[in-house]
N, C-alpha and C positions, 0 to 999 in steps of 0.2 A: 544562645542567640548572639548574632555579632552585635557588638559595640560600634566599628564608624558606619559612618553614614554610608560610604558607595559598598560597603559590604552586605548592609542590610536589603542595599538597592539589588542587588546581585541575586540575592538570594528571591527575590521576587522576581526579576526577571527570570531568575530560572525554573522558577516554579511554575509561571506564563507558559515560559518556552516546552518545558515539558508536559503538559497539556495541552496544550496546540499538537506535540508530534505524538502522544496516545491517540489523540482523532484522531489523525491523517494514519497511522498506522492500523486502525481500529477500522479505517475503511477501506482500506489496501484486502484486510483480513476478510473482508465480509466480498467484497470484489473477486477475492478468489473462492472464496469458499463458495458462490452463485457462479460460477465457473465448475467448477467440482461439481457441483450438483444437477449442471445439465447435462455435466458428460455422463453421468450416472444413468439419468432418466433417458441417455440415449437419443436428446432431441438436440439435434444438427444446428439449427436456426437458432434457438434458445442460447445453445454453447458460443456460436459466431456472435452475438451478440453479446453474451456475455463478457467475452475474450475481449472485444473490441472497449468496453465498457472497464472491465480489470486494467488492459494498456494505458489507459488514458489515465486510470487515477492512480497506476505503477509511476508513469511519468511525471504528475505533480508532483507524486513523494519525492522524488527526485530532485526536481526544480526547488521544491523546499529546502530539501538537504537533511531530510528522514532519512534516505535510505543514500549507499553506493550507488553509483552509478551500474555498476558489475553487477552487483546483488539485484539489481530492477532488472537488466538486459537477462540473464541467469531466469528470473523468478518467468519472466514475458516469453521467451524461451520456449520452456516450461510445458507453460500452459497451452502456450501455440501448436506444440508437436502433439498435444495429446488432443485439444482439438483436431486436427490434422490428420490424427491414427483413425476417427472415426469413420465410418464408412457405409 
């Protein structure tokens, strides 16, 4: 354990900080994975909605500064063209 004061401080804040960005990552994950899962069941509506729903919380992570900027655009990408593919 550190000994000064703003060391100890540090370490707590990072501890915060690092569990704040396991959420926000934690629902990035589940965002896409109910994405995955409509395009599986083949249901169009389901998927558009999902996708739309995945973008939205790709881009908080963002705004947070969970993820690159590249890696969210990349990930949104992604998921859009395989929404996209279905027909």
């Amino acid at each position: 354990m550190a000994n000064i004061k703003s060391a100890k401080k540090r370490i707590l804040v990072n501890r915060t900080k690092a569990e704040r960005n396991k959420s926000i990552r934690t629902g990035v994950k589940t965002a896409i994975k109910k994405v995955y899962a409509a395009v599986e069941a083949k249901d169009k509506e389901a998927a558009a909605a999902a996708l739309l729903n995945a973008t939205s919380v790709i881009d908080k992570a963002v705004t947070k500064g969970v993820y690159h900027k590249n890696y969210a655009s990349r990930r949104v990408s992604r998921l859009a063209k395989l929404v996209n593919q279905m027909a």
